[in-house]
N, C-alpha and C positions, 0 to 999 in steps of 0.2 A: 504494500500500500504506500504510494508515494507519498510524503511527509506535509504533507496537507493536501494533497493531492492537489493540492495546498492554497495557502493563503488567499483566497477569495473562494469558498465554493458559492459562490460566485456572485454577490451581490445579482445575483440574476442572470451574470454574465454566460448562462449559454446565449452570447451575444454572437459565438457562434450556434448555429444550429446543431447537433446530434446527426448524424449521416446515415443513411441508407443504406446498403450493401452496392446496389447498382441501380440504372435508370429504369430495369424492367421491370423488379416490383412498384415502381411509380408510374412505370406505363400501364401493367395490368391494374391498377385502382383506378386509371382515368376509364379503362375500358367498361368497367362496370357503370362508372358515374355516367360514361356520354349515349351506355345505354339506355339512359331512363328517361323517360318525358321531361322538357324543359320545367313543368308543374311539378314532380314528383320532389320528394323530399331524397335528397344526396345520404350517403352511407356514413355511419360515424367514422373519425379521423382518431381510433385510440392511439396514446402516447406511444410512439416506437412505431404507426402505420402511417405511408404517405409522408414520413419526412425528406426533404431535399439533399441532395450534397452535389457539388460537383466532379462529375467522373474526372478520375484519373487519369486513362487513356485518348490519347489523340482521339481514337477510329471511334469510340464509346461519346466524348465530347463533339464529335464532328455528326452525327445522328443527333444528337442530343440537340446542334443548333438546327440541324434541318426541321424536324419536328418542333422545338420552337417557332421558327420560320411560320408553320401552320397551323401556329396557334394553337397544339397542342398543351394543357396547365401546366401536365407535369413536367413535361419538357423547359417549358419557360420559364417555373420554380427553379428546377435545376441549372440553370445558365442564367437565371439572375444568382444564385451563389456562386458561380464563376466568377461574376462582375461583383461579387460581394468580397472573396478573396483574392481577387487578380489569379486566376488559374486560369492559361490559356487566352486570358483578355488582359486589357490592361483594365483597373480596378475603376470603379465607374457607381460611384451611387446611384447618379443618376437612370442609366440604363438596369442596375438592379430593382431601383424603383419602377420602371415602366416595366419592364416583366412580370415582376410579382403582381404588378396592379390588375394588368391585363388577365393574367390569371389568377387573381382574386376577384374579377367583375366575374369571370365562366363558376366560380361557384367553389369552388375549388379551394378547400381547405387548410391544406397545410399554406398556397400561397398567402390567403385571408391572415393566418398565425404569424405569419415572419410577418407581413405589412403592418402588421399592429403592433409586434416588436420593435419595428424601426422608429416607430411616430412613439410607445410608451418609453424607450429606454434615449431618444435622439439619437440613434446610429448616424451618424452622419448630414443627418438634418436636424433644425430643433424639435425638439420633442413638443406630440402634439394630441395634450389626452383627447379630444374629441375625435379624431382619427384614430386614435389608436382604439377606444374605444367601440367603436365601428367596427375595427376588422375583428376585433377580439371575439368581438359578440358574434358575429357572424360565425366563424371557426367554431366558437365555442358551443352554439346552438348545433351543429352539426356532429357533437360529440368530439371534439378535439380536447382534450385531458392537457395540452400543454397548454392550450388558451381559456382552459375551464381555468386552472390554477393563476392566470394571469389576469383574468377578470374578478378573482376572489380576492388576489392582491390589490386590483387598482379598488374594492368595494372596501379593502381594511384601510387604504392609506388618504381614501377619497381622491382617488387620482381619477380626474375627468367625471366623476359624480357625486352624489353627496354618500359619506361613509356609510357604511351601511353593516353593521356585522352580520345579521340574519342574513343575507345577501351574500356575504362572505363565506359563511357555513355552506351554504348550500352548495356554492358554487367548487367548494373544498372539498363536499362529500362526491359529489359526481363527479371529479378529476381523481379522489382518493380511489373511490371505487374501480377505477378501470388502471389503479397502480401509481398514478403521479404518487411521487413520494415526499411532494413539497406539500402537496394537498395533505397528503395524508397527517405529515407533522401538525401542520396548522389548524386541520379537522382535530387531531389530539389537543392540541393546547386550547381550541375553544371547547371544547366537550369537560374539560377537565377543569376550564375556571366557569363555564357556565357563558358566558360571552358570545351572543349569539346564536345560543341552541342551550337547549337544556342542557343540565348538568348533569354527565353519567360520565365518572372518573371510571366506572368495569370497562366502556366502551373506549373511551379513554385511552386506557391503559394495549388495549388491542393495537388500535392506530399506533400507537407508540412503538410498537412492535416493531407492527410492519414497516413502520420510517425506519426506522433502526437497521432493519435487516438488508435496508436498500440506502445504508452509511449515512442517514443523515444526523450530527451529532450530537446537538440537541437534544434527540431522541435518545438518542446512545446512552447520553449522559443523565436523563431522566430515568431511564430503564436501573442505571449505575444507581443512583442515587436510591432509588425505592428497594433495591437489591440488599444496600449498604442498612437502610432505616431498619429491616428484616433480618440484620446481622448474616445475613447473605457472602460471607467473603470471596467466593467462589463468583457468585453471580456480578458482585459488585467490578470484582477485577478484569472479571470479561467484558465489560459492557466500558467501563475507562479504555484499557487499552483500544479497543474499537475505535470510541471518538479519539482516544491520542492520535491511532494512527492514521485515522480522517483528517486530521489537522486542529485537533482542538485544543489548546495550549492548557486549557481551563480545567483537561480531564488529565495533563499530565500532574500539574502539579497536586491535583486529588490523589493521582496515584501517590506523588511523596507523604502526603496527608497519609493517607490509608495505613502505610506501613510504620508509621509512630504507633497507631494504634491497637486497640488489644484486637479488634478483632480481625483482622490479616496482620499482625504485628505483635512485637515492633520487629521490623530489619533494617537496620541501618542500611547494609547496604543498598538495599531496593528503594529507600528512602533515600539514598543519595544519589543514584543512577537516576529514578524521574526529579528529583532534582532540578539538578545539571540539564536533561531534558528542558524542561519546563523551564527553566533561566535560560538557554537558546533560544527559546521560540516565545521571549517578551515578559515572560512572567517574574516580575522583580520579586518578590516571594519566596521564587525559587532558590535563592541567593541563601534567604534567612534558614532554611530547610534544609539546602544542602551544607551549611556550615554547624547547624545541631546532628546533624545524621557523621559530620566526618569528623564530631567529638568523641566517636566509639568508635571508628575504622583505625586499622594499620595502614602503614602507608601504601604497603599494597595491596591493601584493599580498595581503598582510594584511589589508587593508579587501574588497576581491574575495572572498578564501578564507570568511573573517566572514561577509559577505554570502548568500554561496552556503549556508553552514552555518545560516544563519536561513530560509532558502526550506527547505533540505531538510525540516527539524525542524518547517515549518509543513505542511509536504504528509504528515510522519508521525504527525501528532499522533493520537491514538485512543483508543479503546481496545485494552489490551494481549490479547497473544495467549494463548490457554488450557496454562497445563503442569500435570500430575501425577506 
């Protein structure tokens, strides 16, 4: 697990998109779609279906523009993120924007999710909640789990409407349910203070889970901590290192915490290893922790525990994980 996988997971920033394996699976989902009467209701967009990327291959991007060319969505999704990462074009918001748009007017959902991306986060334009807005909802009604979750954010922060939590919930449970794992945190945290849905910490507790089990650390950290209240030391230690090795500085230095204490403790040295951890990665704390933990080491103990804390920190290095 790279060491934050790191440092941003991601204020939102899959500012890149999430990629597709190739252009056919986004070809076969336009074929369903342009089979249906212009009236009918389109196919839902679960998280992980109908996302864009740009091919890698010349012969795969040179199809890719032809079928653009004709005004096929998916094609045109796909070769506006060309024009999004300069892959094969030179990089061009502009022409990103007229792709995605043109295939966000045919109906076409994951283009509708990136164009409200670009207008909620200003990709390269200023950001513009009433557009963004727009595509969101569109996407989102169509069953798109990355724009259900990004419309339960713009309903928590009031971005482009007035805040709303019940609004928020809702739109958290229907992106949770189909797996988003930002829905799912945020479905946890309001369930558990009661904030916009009733209050059921049993349910609660589920969602927490399931964020967990798909790294988000938060969740990690919450699972840790109820683990920890339950004298759990087994459970608590699993659920810290998790979030440590997601990048949460917060869950290293609990690990130093944990091992003063009686109930995974005391070890000095494992107290001084997340430590040194945890005073790397920002946590001033860590300093006062690892200097009572290496009032009981030998010195080479202290050089061992050091040591061990420069491998860990070289195996997490990364980039950081995505939060909102």
């Amino acid at each position: 697990m790279s060491a934050r996988k790191w440092f941003v997971r991601k204020w939102f920033a899959r500012k890149s998109p999430p990629s597709v394996s190739a252009p056919i699976a986004a070809w076969l989902l336009w074929g369903v779609v342009s089979a249906l009467p212009v009236s009918g209701s389109l196919p839902a967009f679960a998280e992980g279906i109908g996302q864009a990327s740009c091919p890698a291959a010349d012969r795969e991007f040179a199809q890719v523009k032809k079928n653009a060319d004709r005004g096929q969505p998916a094609a045109q999704t796909e070769l506006a993120m060309c024009y999004d990462l300069g892959h094969h074009v030179a990089p061009s918001r502009m022409e990103n924007i007229r792709l995605l748009t043109e295939a966000a007017q045919q109906g076409y959902a994951p283009a509708q999710y990136e164009l409200g991306r670009i207008y909620l986060y200003g990709r390269g334009v200023p950001a513009d909640y009433a557009k963004a807005l727009i595509w969101e909802q569109k996407a989102a009604d169509q069953g798109d789990a990355r724009a259900q979750r990004d419309l339960a954010f713009m309903y928590e922060r009031g971005f482009g409407v007035m805040a709303d939590l019940e609004k928020a919930a809702l739109w958290n449970r229907k992106a949770a349910a189909q797996g988003q794992p930002d829905a799912q945190l945020h479905l946890a945290q309001a369930l558990d203070s009661g904030q916009g849905t009733a209050k059921n910490p049993a349910e609660a507790r589920q969602w927490y889970a399931k964020a967990a089990k798909q790294e988000r650390p938060a969740a990690q950290m919450k699972l840790a901590t109820d683990r920890l209240l339950l004298g759990d030391c087994a459970g608590a230690v699993h659920w810290f290192k998790e979030a440590a090795g997601n990048g949460e500085p917060e869950a290293m230095l609990e690990m130093a915490k944990l091992y003063t204490q009686p109930t995974c403790g005391p070890n000095a040295e494992k107290s001084y290893f997340w430590a040194m951890v945890a005073q790397r990665f920002g946590m001033q704390d860590g300093a006062k922790f690892a200097e009572q933990a290496a009032a009981s080491l030998s010195a080479t103990q202290k050089k061992n525990a050091a040591a061990s804390a420069e491998r860990w920190i070289k195996r997490h290095q990364g980039g950081e994980k995505e939060k909102d």
